[in-house]
Steps between C-alpha positions, in 0.01 A plus 500: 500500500329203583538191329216164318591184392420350186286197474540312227682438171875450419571835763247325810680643819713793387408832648392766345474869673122654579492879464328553836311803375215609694318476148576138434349192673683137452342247350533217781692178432145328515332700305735437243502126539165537413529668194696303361322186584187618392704607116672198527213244581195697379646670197743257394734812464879370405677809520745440204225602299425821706564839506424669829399827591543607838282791534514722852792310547672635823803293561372310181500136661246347317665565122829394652298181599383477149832528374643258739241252393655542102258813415644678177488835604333718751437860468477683859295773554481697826483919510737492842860550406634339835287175358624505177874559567427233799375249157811622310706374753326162565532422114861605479582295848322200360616507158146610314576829362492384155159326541311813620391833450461745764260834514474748794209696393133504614309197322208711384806737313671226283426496142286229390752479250796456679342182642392395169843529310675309858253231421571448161762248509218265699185534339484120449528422845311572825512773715508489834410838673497577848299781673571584872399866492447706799233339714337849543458582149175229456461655111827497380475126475185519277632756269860342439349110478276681227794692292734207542230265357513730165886503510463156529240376301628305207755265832361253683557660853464430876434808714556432887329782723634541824267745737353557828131436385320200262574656157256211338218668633515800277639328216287174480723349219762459683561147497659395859576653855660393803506697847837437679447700863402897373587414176306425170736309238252574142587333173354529168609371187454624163587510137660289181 
Protein backbone atom coordinates (compact mmCIF):
# COMPACT_ATOMS: atom_id res chain seq x y z
CA UNK A 1 0.00 0.00 0.00
CA UNK A 2 1.29 3.25 -0.56
CA UNK A 3 1.25 5.87 1.84
CA UNK A 4 0.06 10.47 1.97
CA UNK A 5 0.77 12.76 4.46
CA UNK A 6 -1.55 14.94 6.08
CA UNK A 7 -1.31 18.64 5.80
CA UNK A 8 -2.69 20.43 8.26
CA UNK A 9 -4.53 20.49 11.59
CA UNK A 10 -3.64 19.00 15.06
CA UNK A 11 -2.55 15.42 12.90
CA UNK A 12 -0.16 17.73 10.06
CA UNK A 13 2.59 15.04 9.20
CA UNK A 14 1.23 11.66 10.24
CA UNK A 15 0.78 9.18 7.47
CA UNK A 16 -1.99 7.84 6.40
CA UNK A 17 -2.14 4.65 3.85
CA UNK A 18 -3.47 5.31 -0.03
CA UNK A 19 -5.35 2.29 -1.40
CA UNK A 20 -3.37 2.23 -4.66
CA UNK A 21 -6.34 0.97 -6.64
CA UNK A 22 -6.19 1.29 -10.24
CA UNK A 23 -9.70 3.06 -9.69
CA UNK A 24 -8.50 5.74 -7.34
CA UNK A 25 -6.36 8.81 -8.16
CA UNK A 26 -4.61 10.88 -5.10
CA UNK A 27 -5.41 14.07 -4.51
CA UNK A 28 -1.79 15.76 -4.61
CA UNK A 29 -0.35 17.49 -1.52
CA UNK A 30 -0.82 20.80 -3.62
CA UNK A 31 -3.87 20.38 -4.66
CA UNK A 32 -4.92 20.06 -1.29
CA UNK A 33 -3.07 23.06 0.00
CA UNK A 34 -5.16 24.72 -2.24
CA UNK A 35 -8.30 23.68 -1.09
CA UNK A 36 -7.95 24.47 1.90
CA UNK A 37 -6.62 27.89 1.35
CA UNK A 38 -9.14 28.79 -0.92
CA UNK A 39 -12.05 27.43 2.19
CA UNK A 40 -9.97 28.94 4.55
CA UNK A 41 -9.30 32.47 2.96
CA UNK A 42 -12.22 32.70 0.51
CA UNK A 43 -14.92 31.01 2.52
CA UNK A 44 -13.94 31.86 5.87
CA UNK A 45 -14.66 28.08 6.59
CA UNK A 46 -13.55 27.25 10.47
CA UNK A 47 -14.00 23.71 10.48
CA UNK A 48 -15.34 23.37 14.11
CA UNK A 49 -18.44 24.35 12.69
CA UNK A 50 -18.30 21.78 9.77
CA UNK A 51 -19.39 18.63 8.88
CA UNK A 52 -17.60 17.11 5.93
CA UNK A 53 -18.53 14.81 3.40
CA UNK A 54 -15.98 13.14 1.55
CA UNK A 55 -17.67 11.87 -1.43
CA UNK A 56 -15.57 9.39 -4.04
CA UNK A 57 -13.34 9.29 -1.32
CA UNK A 58 -10.56 6.71 -2.23
CA UNK A 59 -8.11 6.67 0.57
CA UNK A 60 -10.47 9.46 2.01
CA UNK A 61 -7.64 12.19 2.61
CA UNK A 62 -9.47 15.13 2.24
CA UNK A 63 -12.30 14.32 5.20
CA UNK A 64 -9.41 13.16 7.32
CA UNK A 65 -8.02 16.72 6.54
CA UNK A 66 -11.29 18.12 7.57
CA UNK A 67 -11.25 16.30 10.63
CA UNK A 68 -7.74 17.12 11.43
CA UNK A 69 -8.57 20.74 11.00
CA UNK A 70 -11.51 20.21 14.07
CA UNK A 71 -14.38 19.09 11.44
CA UNK A 72 -17.29 17.37 13.52
CA UNK A 73 -17.82 14.51 11.56
CA UNK A 74 -17.22 13.21 8.13
CA UNK A 75 -19.18 10.63 6.39
CA UNK A 76 -17.00 8.66 3.63
CA UNK A 77 -18.40 7.43 0.72
CA UNK A 78 -16.53 5.38 -1.90
CA UNK A 79 -18.22 2.00 -3.73
CA UNK A 80 -14.45 0.22 -3.68
CA UNK A 81 -14.14 -1.99 -0.67
CA UNK A 82 -10.19 -1.94 -0.76
CA UNK A 83 -10.84 2.13 -0.35
CA UNK A 84 -13.11 1.94 2.25
CA UNK A 85 -11.43 -0.69 4.50
CA UNK A 86 -8.11 1.42 3.45
CA UNK A 87 -10.41 4.73 5.28
CA UNK A 88 -11.37 2.35 8.14
CA UNK A 89 -7.99 1.85 8.88
CA UNK A 90 -6.70 5.47 8.56
CA UNK A 91 -9.50 6.58 11.11
CA UNK A 92 -8.79 3.79 13.55
CA UNK A 93 -4.75 4.46 13.16
CA UNK A 94 -5.34 8.13 13.73
CA UNK A 95 -7.82 8.00 16.36
CA UNK A 96 -11.11 9.32 14.21
CA UNK A 97 -13.33 6.42 14.20
CA UNK A 98 -15.78 8.00 16.39
CA UNK A 99 -15.97 11.21 14.29
CA UNK A 100 -16.92 9.46 11.00
CA UNK A 101 -19.09 7.39 9.12
CA UNK A 102 -18.01 5.15 6.48
CA UNK A 103 -20.13 3.68 3.27
CA UNK A 104 -18.77 1.29 0.57
CA UNK A 105 -21.52 1.44 -1.86
CA UNK A 106 -21.91 3.21 -5.24
CA UNK A 107 -22.87 7.03 -4.57
CA UNK A 108 -25.76 7.07 -7.02
CA UNK A 109 -27.18 3.76 -4.65
CA UNK A 110 -27.26 5.45 -1.15
CA UNK A 111 -30.52 6.48 0.16
CA UNK A 112 -31.11 10.04 0.19
CA UNK A 113 -32.21 9.27 3.47
CA UNK A 114 -29.46 7.73 4.96
CA UNK A 115 -27.54 10.97 4.29
CA UNK A 116 -30.28 12.97 5.61
CA UNK A 117 -30.75 11.18 9.07
CA UNK A 118 -26.33 11.22 9.29
CA UNK A 119 -26.80 14.89 8.90
CA UNK A 120 -29.17 15.50 11.40
CA UNK A 121 -27.12 16.13 14.33
CA UNK A 122 -25.52 19.28 12.09
CA UNK A 123 -28.15 20.97 10.41
CA UNK A 124 -27.09 24.27 12.06
CA UNK A 125 -23.78 24.19 10.78
CA UNK A 126 -22.04 24.09 7.38
CA UNK A 127 -21.30 21.42 5.27
CA UNK A 128 -18.43 20.92 3.64
CA UNK A 129 -18.68 18.34 0.72
CA UNK A 130 -16.09 17.15 -1.42
CA UNK A 131 -16.51 15.64 -4.95
CA UNK A 132 -13.48 13.96 -6.68
CA UNK A 133 -15.39 11.50 -8.85
CA UNK A 134 -13.92 9.60 -11.61
CA UNK A 135 -12.44 12.03 -14.11
CA UNK A 136 -14.09 9.96 -16.95
CA UNK A 137 -17.52 10.09 -15.76
CA UNK A 138 -17.97 14.16 -16.93
CA UNK A 139 -22.00 13.74 -15.81
CA UNK A 140 -21.80 12.19 -12.70
CA UNK A 141 -20.59 15.44 -11.28
CA UNK A 142 -23.67 17.36 -12.58
CA UNK A 143 -26.17 14.92 -11.40
CA UNK A 144 -24.74 14.37 -7.72
CA UNK A 145 -23.88 18.43 -7.22
CA UNK A 146 -27.72 18.60 -8.20
CA UNK A 147 -29.18 15.77 -5.66
CA UNK A 148 -26.78 16.84 -2.94
CA UNK A 149 -28.01 20.49 -3.32
CA UNK A 150 -31.70 19.07 -2.39
CA UNK A 151 -30.23 16.94 0.47
CA UNK A 152 -28.72 19.92 1.41
CA UNK A 153 -30.83 22.68 0.95
CA UNK A 154 -32.03 24.07 4.22
CA UNK A 155 -27.36 24.08 5.35
CA UNK A 156 -25.32 26.57 4.32
CA UNK A 157 -22.81 24.36 2.29
CA UNK A 158 -19.51 24.51 0.34
CA UNK A 159 -19.21 21.98 -2.49
CA UNK A 160 -15.48 21.60 -3.81
CA UNK A 161 -15.38 19.84 -7.38
CA UNK A 162 -12.35 18.24 -8.21
CA UNK A 163 -12.20 17.09 -12.18
CA UNK A 164 -10.22 16.89 -15.22
CA UNK A 165 -12.27 19.61 -17.17
CA UNK A 166 -13.69 23.44 -16.11
CA UNK A 167 -16.93 22.32 -14.38
CA UNK A 168 -18.00 26.29 -14.24
CA UNK A 169 -18.60 26.22 -17.73
CA UNK A 170 -21.63 24.04 -17.64
CA UNK A 171 -22.81 25.16 -14.44
CA UNK A 172 -22.42 29.04 -14.65
CA UNK A 173 -23.36 29.54 -10.91
CA UNK A 174 -20.70 28.15 -9.71
CA UNK A 175 -19.07 30.73 -7.84
CA UNK A 176 -15.06 30.14 -8.09
CA UNK A 177 -12.42 27.88 -9.97
CA UNK A 178 -8.86 27.40 -9.91
CA UNK A 179 -6.74 25.17 -12.45
CA UNK A 180 -3.76 23.57 -10.57
CA UNK A 181 -1.72 21.61 -13.65
CA UNK A 182 -4.76 19.08 -15.31
CA UNK A 183 -6.80 19.85 -12.62
CA UNK A 184 -9.98 22.06 -12.08
CA UNK A 185 -10.54 22.79 -8.18
CA UNK A 186 -14.74 24.11 -8.48
CA UNK A 187 -16.48 25.56 -5.46
CA UNK A 188 -19.91 26.66 -4.96
CA UNK A 189 -21.62 27.64 -2.00
CA UNK A 190 -25.11 27.42 -1.08
CA UNK A 191 -27.88 27.47 1.43
CA UNK A 192 -29.11 28.86 5.13
Amino acid sequence: MQEGRIICGTLKHRRIKMPGTSSTRATSSIVKEAIFNVLKHRYYVDFECVVAMDLFAGSGALGIEALSLGAKKTIFVDENATSACCIRQNLLSLGLKRQASVICKRLETVPDDIFLKLLAPYRDITAVVFMDPPYKNRQIIISQLSRFRTILYNMHSIFILESNFDVASLMPELTHSVQHGDTFLTFLECGA
